[in-house]
N, C-alpha and C positions, 0 to 999 in steps of 0.2 A: 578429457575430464568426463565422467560420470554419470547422466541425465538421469536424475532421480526422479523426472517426471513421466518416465518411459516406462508406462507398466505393461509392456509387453511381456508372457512369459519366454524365456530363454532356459534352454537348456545347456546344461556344464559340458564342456569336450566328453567327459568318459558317459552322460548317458545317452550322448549323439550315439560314438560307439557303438556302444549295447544297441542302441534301437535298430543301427544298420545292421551287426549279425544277426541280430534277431528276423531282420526281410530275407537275407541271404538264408539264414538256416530254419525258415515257414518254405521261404522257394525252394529250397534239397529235397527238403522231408518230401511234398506235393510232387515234384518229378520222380522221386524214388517210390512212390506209392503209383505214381501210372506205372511206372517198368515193372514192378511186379504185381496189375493187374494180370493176369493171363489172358492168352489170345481165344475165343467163346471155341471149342470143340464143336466141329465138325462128324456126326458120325456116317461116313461114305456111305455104306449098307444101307443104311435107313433113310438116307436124303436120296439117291437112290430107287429103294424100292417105294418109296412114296410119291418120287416125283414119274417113276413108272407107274404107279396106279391110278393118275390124276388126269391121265391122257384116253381120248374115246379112239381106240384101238379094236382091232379085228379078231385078233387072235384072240383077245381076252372073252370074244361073243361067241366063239366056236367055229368061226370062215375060214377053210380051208380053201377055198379060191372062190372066183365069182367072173362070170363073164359077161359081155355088152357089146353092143354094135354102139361106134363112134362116130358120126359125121362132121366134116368144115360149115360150117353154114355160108353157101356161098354169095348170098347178097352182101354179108359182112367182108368176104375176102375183095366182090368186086371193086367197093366203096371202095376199102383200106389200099387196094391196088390201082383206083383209078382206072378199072376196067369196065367194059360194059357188060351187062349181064347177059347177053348174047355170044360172048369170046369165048371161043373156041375150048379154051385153058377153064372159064367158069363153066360153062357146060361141061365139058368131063368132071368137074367136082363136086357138081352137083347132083353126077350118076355114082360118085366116087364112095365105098362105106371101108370101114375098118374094123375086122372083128378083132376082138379085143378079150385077150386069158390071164390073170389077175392073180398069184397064190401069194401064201404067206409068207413065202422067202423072198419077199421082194422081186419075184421073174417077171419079168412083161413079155407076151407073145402079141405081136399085133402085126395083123393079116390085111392088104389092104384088097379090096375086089369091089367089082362094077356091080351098081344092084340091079343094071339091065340085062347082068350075064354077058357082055360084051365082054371081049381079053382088054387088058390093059394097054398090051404092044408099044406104042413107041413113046406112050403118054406114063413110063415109068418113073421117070424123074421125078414130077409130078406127085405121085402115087409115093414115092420114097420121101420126098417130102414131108408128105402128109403122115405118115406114117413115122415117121421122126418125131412131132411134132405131138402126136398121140402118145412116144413112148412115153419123152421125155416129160409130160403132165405126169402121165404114173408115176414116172420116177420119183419124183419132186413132192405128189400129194402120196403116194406110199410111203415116204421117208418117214411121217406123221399119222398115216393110219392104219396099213397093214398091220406095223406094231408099235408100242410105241416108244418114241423116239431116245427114251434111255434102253430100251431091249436090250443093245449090245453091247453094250459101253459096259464093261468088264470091269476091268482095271482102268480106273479112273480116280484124278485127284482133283477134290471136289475142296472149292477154298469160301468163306464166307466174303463178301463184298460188300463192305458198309455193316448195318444191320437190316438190311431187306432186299438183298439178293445174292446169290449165289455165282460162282464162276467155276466151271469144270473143263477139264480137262481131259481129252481123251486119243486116241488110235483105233480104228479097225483096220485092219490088215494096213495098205500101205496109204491111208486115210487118215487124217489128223483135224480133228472136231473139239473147237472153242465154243464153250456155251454160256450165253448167260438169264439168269432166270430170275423173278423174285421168290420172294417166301413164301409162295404160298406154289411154286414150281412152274408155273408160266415164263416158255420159251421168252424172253425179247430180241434176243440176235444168235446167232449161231456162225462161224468162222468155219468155213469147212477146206482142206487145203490138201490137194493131191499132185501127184507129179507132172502131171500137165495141166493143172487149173488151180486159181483159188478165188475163191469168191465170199462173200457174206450173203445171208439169208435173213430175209425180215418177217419173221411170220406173225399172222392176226389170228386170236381163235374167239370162238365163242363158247361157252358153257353149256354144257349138258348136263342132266342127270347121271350119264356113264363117262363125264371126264371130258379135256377140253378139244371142241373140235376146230379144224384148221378149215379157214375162211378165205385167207387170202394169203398170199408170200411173194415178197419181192425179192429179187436174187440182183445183188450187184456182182458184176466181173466177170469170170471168163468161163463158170462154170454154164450145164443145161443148154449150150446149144444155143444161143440167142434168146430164149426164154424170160424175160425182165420181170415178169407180171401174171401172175394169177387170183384173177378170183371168183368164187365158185357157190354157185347153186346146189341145194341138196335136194332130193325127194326120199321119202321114205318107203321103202321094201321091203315086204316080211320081217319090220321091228327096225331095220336095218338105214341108217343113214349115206346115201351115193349118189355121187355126183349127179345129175338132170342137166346142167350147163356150164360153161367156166369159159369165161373172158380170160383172153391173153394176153398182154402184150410183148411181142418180140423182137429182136433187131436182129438186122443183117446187111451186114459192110456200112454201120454207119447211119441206119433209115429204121424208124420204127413202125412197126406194122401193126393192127388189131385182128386178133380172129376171134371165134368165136366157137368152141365144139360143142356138139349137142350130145348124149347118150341116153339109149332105149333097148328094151329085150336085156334085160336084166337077168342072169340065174344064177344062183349062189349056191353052191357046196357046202354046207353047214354040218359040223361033227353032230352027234345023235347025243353027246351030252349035253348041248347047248338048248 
């Protein structure tokens, strides 16, 4: 029986109905309006040449190469080795220099010799070492400042991520480089993956007036030779920002070490348009 005291409103079965198509067909329309959002255009070229011209690169200043003497600073090797500054092994490193040839194709020549004019002989290992240890800094801060670091990257498929970073994609020769950056084209990790290593790359810059420069990079995995850790000191040179010092850190079988390179005697090859 019929509670004529129950003024709640009710609705009749057909306009329950109606109200429920009506949720389902506001929900179609609203998913059918995201799927035919488009996905925001990417233009390769110009993401690209802008995030090339955002970077403090060498080539873009006219340096055709540049060379330096390199040394270990060996009271930091003794500490990090637990040696005394009297051994044997810190004494030859402490006569120990590495000259050092720098161009814009990425080459490193690094020479290592005694600054007392003594031969090296049997303290080569040593010397090879060290010398290793020097390329592989170039290697690593050349990646980011000889040129920069879109220079080669060709053919690349460059995808937006979110709305405030980018993800590229890349090859050089038999090289394969994952990148990702924000909006405004600052590196944050880089994937770099070759036939006998692959590793990640964490680089810091700081900002210049000529574009950003690389401060510090952490390297996970198995590229660089032990290398985990860079970060670096600049002085300026004829206009010219390079290196004065760079903290290491590196491992080997397992054990992390610190060193410390110092560089001085500076000369640079500068094009006559620059």
């Amino acid at each position: 029986m019929p509670n004529h005291n129950d003024t709640r409103a009710t609705d009749p079965p057909a306009a329950k109905l109606c109200s429920t198509k009506r949720g389902f067909t506001s929900a179609a329309l609203f998913v059918a309006f995201l799927l035919c959002i488009p996905l925001q255009a990417v233009d390769r070229a110009k993401v690209l040449s802008e995030a090339s011209r955002s970077y403090y690169a060498f080539d873009a200043q006219g340096i055709k190469d540049f060379q330096c003497v390199a040394v270990l600073a060996p009271e930091i090797m003794a500490d990090s080795f637990k040696l005394s500054p009297k051994d044997p092994e810190i004494q030859f490193m402490s006569d120990l220099r590495f000259a050092v040839l720098v161009d814009k194709d990425h080459q490193q020549l690094v020479t290592p010799y005694r600054k007392s004019g003594r031969k090296i002989d049997h303290d080569f290992i040593l010397a090879e070492a060290g010398r290793q240890t020097v390329h592989d800094f170039f290697y690593l801060w050349g990646s980011f400042i000889l040129t920069s670091p879109f220079a080669r990257f060709g053919m690349s498929t460059v995808t937006l991520e979110g709305a405030h970073s980018y993800h590229i994609l890349s090859r050089v020769n038999d090289v394969a480089f994952e990148l990702f950056m924000t909006d405004n084209y600052m590196i944050t990790s880089m994937n770099v993956t070759s036939r006998e290593s692959t590793s990640v790359w964490l680089p810091t810059f700081t900002r210049t007036d000529k574009g950003f420069l690389l401060t510090n990079l952490i390297v996970q995995g198995s590229s660089a030779r032990g290398l985990r850790k860079i970060d670096i000191e600049y002085q300026n040179i004829r206009g010219l920002k390079l290196p004065s010092s760079v903290n290491i850190e590196s491992q080997v079988s397992g054990q992390s070490f610190s060193l410390e390179l110092i560089f001085s005697h500076y000369l640079i090859n500068k094009s006559h348009k620059h």
